[in-house]
N, C-alpha and C positions, 0 to 999 in steps of 0.2 A: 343435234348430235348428243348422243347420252354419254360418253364418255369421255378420255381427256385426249383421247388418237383412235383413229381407224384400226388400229392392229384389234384380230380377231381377239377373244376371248381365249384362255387357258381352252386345251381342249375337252382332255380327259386327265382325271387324277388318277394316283398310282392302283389306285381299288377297281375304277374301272378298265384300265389297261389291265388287271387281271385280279378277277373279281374273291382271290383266295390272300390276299396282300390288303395294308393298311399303312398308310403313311407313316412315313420318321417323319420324326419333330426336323427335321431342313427340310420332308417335301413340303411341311405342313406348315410352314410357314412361309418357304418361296412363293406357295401357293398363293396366300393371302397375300405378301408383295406383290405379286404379279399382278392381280385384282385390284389393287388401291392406286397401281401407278396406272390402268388402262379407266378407271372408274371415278368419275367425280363425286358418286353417290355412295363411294367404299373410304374408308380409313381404319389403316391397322396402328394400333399404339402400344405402346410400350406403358406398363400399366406399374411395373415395379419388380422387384428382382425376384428370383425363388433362392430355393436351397442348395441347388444345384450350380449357382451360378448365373444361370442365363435370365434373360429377361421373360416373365411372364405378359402375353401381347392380348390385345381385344383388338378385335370386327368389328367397325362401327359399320351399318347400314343405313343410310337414311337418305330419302324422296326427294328431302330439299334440300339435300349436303350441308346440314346443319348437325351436327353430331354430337350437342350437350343433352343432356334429360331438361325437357320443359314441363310447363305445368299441365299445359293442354293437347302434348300430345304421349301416349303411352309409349313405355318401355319394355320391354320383354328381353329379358336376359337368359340365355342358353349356356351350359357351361356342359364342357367334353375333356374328356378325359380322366376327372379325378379322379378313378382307375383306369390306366391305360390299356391293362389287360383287355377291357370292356370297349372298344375303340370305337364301335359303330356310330357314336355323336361325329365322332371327329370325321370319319371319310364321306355319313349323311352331310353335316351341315357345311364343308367343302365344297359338293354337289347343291346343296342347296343355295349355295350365297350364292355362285356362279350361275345359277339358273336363272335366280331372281333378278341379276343384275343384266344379263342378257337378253332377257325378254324384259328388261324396263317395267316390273312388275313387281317395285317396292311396293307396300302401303302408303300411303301419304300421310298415314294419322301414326304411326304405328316408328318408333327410336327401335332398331334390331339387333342388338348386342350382343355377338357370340366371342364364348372364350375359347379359343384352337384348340388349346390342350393346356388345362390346367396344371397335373402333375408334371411339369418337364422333367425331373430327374425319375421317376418311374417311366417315364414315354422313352428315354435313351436308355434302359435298364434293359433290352429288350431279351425275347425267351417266347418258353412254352410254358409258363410256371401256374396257368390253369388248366388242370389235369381232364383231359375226355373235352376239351370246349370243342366245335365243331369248325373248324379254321378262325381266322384267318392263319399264315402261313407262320407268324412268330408275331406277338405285341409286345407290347409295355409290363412292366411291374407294378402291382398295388399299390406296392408303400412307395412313400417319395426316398429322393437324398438322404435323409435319419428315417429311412420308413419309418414315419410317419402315415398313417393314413388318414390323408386330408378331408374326409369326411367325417372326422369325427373332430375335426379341431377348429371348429366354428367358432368356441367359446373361448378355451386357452388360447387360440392363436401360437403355437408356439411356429410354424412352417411362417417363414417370408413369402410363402405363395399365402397363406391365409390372409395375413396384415396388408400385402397387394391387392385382394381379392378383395376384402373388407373397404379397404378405402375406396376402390372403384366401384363396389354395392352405395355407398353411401351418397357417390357421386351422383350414380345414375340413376337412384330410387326405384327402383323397378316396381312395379305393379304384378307381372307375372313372370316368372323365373319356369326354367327346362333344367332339370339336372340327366344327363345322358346316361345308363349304367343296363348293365346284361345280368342277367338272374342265373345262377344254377337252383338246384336242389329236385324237387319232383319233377317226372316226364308226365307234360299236357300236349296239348295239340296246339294250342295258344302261341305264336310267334312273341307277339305282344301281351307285356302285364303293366301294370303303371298304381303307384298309390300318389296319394293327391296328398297335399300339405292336411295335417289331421283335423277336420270339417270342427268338431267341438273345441279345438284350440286356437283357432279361426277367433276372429272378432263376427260377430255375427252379420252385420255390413256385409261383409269380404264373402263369410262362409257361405250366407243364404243364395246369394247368386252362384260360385262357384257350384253351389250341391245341384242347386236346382235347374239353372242352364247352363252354365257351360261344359259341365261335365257331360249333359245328356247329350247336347249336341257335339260334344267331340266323340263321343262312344257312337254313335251314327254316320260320322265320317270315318272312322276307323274301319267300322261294320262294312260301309260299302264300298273301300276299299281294299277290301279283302283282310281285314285284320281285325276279326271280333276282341274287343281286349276281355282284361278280365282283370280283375283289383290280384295286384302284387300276392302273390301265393305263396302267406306267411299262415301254414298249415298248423289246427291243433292234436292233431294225434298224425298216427304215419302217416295218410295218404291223404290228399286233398280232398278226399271226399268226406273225414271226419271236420270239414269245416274249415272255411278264413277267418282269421281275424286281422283288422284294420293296424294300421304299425304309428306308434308310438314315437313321432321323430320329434325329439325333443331337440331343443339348439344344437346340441352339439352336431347336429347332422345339418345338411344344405337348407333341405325344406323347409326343417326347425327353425333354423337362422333367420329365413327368411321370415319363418311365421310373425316375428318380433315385432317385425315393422310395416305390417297388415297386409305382406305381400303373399299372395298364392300361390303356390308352384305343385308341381309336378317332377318326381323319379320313376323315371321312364326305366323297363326293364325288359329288355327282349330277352328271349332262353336259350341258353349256350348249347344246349342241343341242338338247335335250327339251324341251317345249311347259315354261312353266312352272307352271302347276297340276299336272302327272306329276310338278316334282320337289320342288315343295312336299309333295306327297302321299307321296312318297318319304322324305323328309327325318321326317316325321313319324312313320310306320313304322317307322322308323329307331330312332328314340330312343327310340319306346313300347317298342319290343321291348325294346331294350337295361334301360328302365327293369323290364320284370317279367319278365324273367332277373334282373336284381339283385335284386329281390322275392326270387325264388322261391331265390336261394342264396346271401343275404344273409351269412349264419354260415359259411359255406364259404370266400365271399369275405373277410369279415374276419378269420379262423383265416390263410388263406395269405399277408395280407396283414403280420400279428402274426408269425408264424415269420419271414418274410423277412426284416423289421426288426431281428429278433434276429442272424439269419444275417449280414445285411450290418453289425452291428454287430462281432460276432466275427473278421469275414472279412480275410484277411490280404494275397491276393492279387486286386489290380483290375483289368481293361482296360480300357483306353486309348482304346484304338481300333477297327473293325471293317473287314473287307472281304469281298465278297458270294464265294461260293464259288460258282463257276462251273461244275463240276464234278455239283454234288449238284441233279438236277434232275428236278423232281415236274409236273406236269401239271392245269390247271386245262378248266373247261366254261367254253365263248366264246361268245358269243351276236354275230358280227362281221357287217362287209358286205366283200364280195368292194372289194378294190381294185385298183385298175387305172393307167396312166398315158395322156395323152392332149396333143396340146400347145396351151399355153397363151393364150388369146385374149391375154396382154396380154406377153408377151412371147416367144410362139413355142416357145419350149422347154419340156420334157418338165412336164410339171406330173401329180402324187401328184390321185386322188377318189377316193370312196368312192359305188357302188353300190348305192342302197339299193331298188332293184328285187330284190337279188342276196343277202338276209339267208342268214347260214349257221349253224349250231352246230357248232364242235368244240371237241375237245383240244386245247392250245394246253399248250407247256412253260412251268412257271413256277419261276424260279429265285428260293427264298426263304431260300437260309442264309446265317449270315454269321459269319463265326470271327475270333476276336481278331487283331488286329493289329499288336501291339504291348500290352504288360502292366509291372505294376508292382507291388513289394510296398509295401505301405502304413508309415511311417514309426510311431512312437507317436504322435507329435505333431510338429505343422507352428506354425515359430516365426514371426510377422509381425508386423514393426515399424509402430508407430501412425502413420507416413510413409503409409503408404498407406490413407485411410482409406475410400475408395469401396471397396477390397476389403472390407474389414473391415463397411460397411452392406451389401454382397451377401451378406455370410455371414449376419450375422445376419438379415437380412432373410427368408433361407430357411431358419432353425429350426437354423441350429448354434449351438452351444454354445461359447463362449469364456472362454476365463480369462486375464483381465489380468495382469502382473506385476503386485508391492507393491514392487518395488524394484528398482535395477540389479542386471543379472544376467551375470556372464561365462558362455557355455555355450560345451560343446564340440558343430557341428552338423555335418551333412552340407549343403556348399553346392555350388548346379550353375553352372556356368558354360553360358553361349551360345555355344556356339562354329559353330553355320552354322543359320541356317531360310532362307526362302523366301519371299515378299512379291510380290502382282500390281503393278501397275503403276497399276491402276485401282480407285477402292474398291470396296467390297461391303458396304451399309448402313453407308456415312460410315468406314469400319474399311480396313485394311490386312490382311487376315487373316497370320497367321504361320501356315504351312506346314514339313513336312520339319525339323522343330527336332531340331538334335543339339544334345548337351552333355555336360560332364565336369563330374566332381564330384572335392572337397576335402572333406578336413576339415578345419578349421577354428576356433579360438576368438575368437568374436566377444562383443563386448558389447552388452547388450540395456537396455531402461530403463525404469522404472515406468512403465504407461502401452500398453507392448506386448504382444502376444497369442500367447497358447500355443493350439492347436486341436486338442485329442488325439482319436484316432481309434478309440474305442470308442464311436461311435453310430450311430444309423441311420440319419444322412445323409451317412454314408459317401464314399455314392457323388458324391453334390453334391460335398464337403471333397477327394475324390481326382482328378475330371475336370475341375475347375476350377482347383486348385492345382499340379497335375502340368503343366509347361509344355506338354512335348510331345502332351497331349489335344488330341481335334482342336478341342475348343471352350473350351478352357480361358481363364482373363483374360488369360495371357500372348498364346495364338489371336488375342484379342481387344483387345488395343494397350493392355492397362491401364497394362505397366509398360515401357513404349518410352522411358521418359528412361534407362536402364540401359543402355542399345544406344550411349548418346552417349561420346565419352570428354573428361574435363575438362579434362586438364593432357597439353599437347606439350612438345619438346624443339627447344631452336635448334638446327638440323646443323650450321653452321659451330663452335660451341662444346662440342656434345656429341661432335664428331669425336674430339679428343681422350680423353674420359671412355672413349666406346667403342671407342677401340685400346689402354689401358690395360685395359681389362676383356680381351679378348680376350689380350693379352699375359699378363695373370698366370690364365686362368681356360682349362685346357685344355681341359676339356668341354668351356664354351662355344664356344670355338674349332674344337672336332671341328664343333661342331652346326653353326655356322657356314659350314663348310669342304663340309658334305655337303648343306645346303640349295644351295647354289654349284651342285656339279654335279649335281644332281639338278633344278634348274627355272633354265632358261637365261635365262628375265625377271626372274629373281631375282638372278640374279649381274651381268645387266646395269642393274641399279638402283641406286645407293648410296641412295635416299634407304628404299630395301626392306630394303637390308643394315642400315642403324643404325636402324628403325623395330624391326625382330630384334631385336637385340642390349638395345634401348632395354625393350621387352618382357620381357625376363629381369634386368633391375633390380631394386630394392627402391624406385625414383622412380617406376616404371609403376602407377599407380592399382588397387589390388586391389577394386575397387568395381566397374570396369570391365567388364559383361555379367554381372553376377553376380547372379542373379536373387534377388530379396530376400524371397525365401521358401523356408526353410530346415528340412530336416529331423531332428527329433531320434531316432535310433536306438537 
């Protein structure tokens, strides 16, 4: 008997009882109850709370109703919903767990991990609030509980669906990750697009296979099931036929995330134009395939995934950062519509449409490389005081490894100074992002204290430990306003009484005075300021606060 009672299976979900409908978060999880109490090969869990209130749950799938991540057998984690708007994960992988478990046609090698619906509080927000989508009949919202949009907050963590979500990635290690999501923007003929975690930002282990098989052989099951894909249609001039270029997910995105810790994934993206039963149908394709390719090179996959871990534990040198190379440009099959311009009933002027009398196939250039941009050699260990302790539950939250002092500890460290970044005006998920970050670096002896954390960098989450503590990363916590009380300065000087101090300092200090003398003529608002000149002067004190931008993550060499 393969399950835990003779009563039949679920029949149909609320998408197939009527194929212009997408489950509420109670079908969508009755659903998954219903499956775990009929199924000894199902378990749904409760993984940790969101912002909403409710608990965020996982689908555990597996052969031998063994439902930890082992070493030898692969994981594959699918996550649905984190725009609810985008539903199609959610009523595919639905239909898919129920198919699989009914026809007794788990994998055996293969731990199946699906998240229902991430967003819960966007998934009960429900509406039409994407304009022209092609049904379903009313979904979910973008943003969560504090829209929030939980795809960008891989790094802050600041959603309680993140910090849930985090700690059951760490649990499960996954190997190959599904992030479910539907595309707007240009009209193709393409139901399915999909970009792959970014191949150059890959460990090369990981990358070389992903580029070389599995992606072809997933593009050939797609192919002959009626869904020729086509790399995510992130277009460089109007129309997609002035060229793709490859997309830049840096951590703060799912893929990104994932990238860190040598896992590969895939953001799947059917087109909100397409009827929606095509991209339900699509969406499901999608993930079958994915799932037996994982079957079929289960040991392959977790071998590349084991070296890498090794490699980025040993690895001395990291980057920072990426930028698309413009230059190296490969060619993809388009399946487009002719566009055209024509002007516009509502305002007269030139108005962009797509043709769909006018379907074409070509060659279309697609620009997918992307070369460092900036690099860093890795310190032994990174020293951080227990002042900061939101850093310190993001670290461990993600599986690194800490060692607390037992006692005060004078060390001699490598410390960086702030000396210029770059700030919008406006936020971007409640944040100020920092940008363009320079700095110089001291050495330094500072004292540390029972209590504070050493984070040495012989492990495999390397890459987490080096793009989030490295300030100038693009998504680092510095990126992300952890530590903006440092930017402040605490203690000023009266002019009227420190005039005095600083024409004694200048009088007995003749460098000072050169510096002084050649700052003058060299910036004409500088000479024309006194309060600029003894702000100078005040700055080369032993009274100027050495705390002052000194970002308090410290490296030991």
């Amino acid at each position: 008997m393969v399950g835990r009672a003779q009563n039949k299976a679920p029949e149909r979900t609320p998408y197939e009882r009527d194929t212009n409908q997408t489950a509420t978060y109670t079908q969508i999880i009755s659903w998954y109850q219903q499956l775990d109490k009929q199924y000894e090969q199902a378990k749904l869990i409760e993984i940790g709370k969101t912002d909403v209130g409710k608990p965020l749950h996982l689908f555990l799938l597996a052969a031998d109703k063994q439902f930890t991540s082992r070493p030898d057998r692969l994981t594959l984690l699918i996550n649905n919903g984190i725009h609810p708007g985008e539903p199609e994960g959610i009523d595919a992988c639905m239909m898919m767990a129920r198919d699989l478990l009914k026809a007794n046609k788990l994998p055996k090698n293969v731990l199946l991990a699906i998240v229902p619906v991430y967003n819960v509080g966007g998934s009960l927000n429900r509406g039409v609030s994407r304009v022209n989508q092609n049904g379903p009949e009313s979904y979910g919202f973008r943003g969560n509980a504090r829209n929030l949009n939980l795809n960008r907050d891989f790094i802050k963590a600041e959603a309680e669906n993140t910090r849930a979500f985090q700690m059951m990635y760490q649990s499960l290690k996954p190997q190959v990750f599904i992030d479910n999501h539907t595309s707007d923007g240009a009209d193709y003929q393409h139901v399915l697009t999909y970009f792959s975690t970014q191949k150059d930002k890959l460990h090369p282990m990981v990358s070389g296979y992903m580029t070389q098989t599995f992606q072809p052989a997933l593009d050939n099951v797609l192919q002959s099931n009626g869904f020729p894909p086509a790399p995510y249609v992130n277009h460089m001039g109007d129309t997609p036929e002035s060229g793709l270029f490859g997309y830049n997910d840096s951590p703060r995105y799912s893929t990104g995330y994932a990238t860190l810790f040598n896992c590969f994934g895939f953001t799947l993206e059917t087109h909100m134009w397409k009827p929606y039963p095509a991209r339900v149908k699509a969406t499901y394709a999608f993930d079958e395939a994915v799932l037996r390719l994982c079957e079929r090179d289960a040991q392959t996959i977790l071998a590349n995934q084991k070296r890498a871990n090794k490699a980025v534990a040993d690895q001395t040198t990291f980057a920072l950062n990426y930028k698309l190379d413009r230059n190296q440009v490969d060619s993809v099959t388009f399946l487009g519509y002719e566009a055209a311009y024509r002007p516009s009933d509502v305002s007269g002027l030139k108005r962009l449409y797509y043709d769909r009398t006018k379907p074409f196939t070509k060659r279309i250039a697609y620009r997918n490389t992307f070369v460092v941009d900036g690099q860093i050699d890795k310190p032994r260990a990174y020293v951080i005081p227990q002042a900061w302790p939101e850093v310190i539950a993001e670290l461990k939250r993600n599986g690194v490894k800490l060692q607390m002092l037992t006692r005060d500890t004078l060390m001699t460290v490598s410390a960086y100074y702030i000396t210029d970044y770059k700030s919008p005006q406006r936020p971007y998920e409640g944040h100020y992002i920092h940008t363009g970050v320079k700095l110089r670096t001291e050495s330094q002896k500072i004292q540390f204290y029972k209590g504070d954390y050493v984070v040495r960098t012989d492990q495999p989450t390397n890459r987490y430990i080096v793009e989030t503590l490295e300030p100038q990363a693009i998504d680092s916590f510095f990126a992300w306003n952890f530590f903006d009380s440092i930017l402040d300065q605490k203690e000023y000087f009266a002019d009227y009484i420190f005039e005095d101090t600083a024409a004694e300092l200048v009088k007995t200090n003749p460098a000072l005075r050169k510096q002084l003398e050649e700052k003058r003529a060299s910036d004409k608002a500088f000479a024309e300021s006194a309060d600029a000149q003894l702000n100078f002067i005040y700055r080369q004190t032993p009274y100027y606060e050495k705390t002052h931008n000194r970002y308090p993550v410290y490296r030991l060499n």
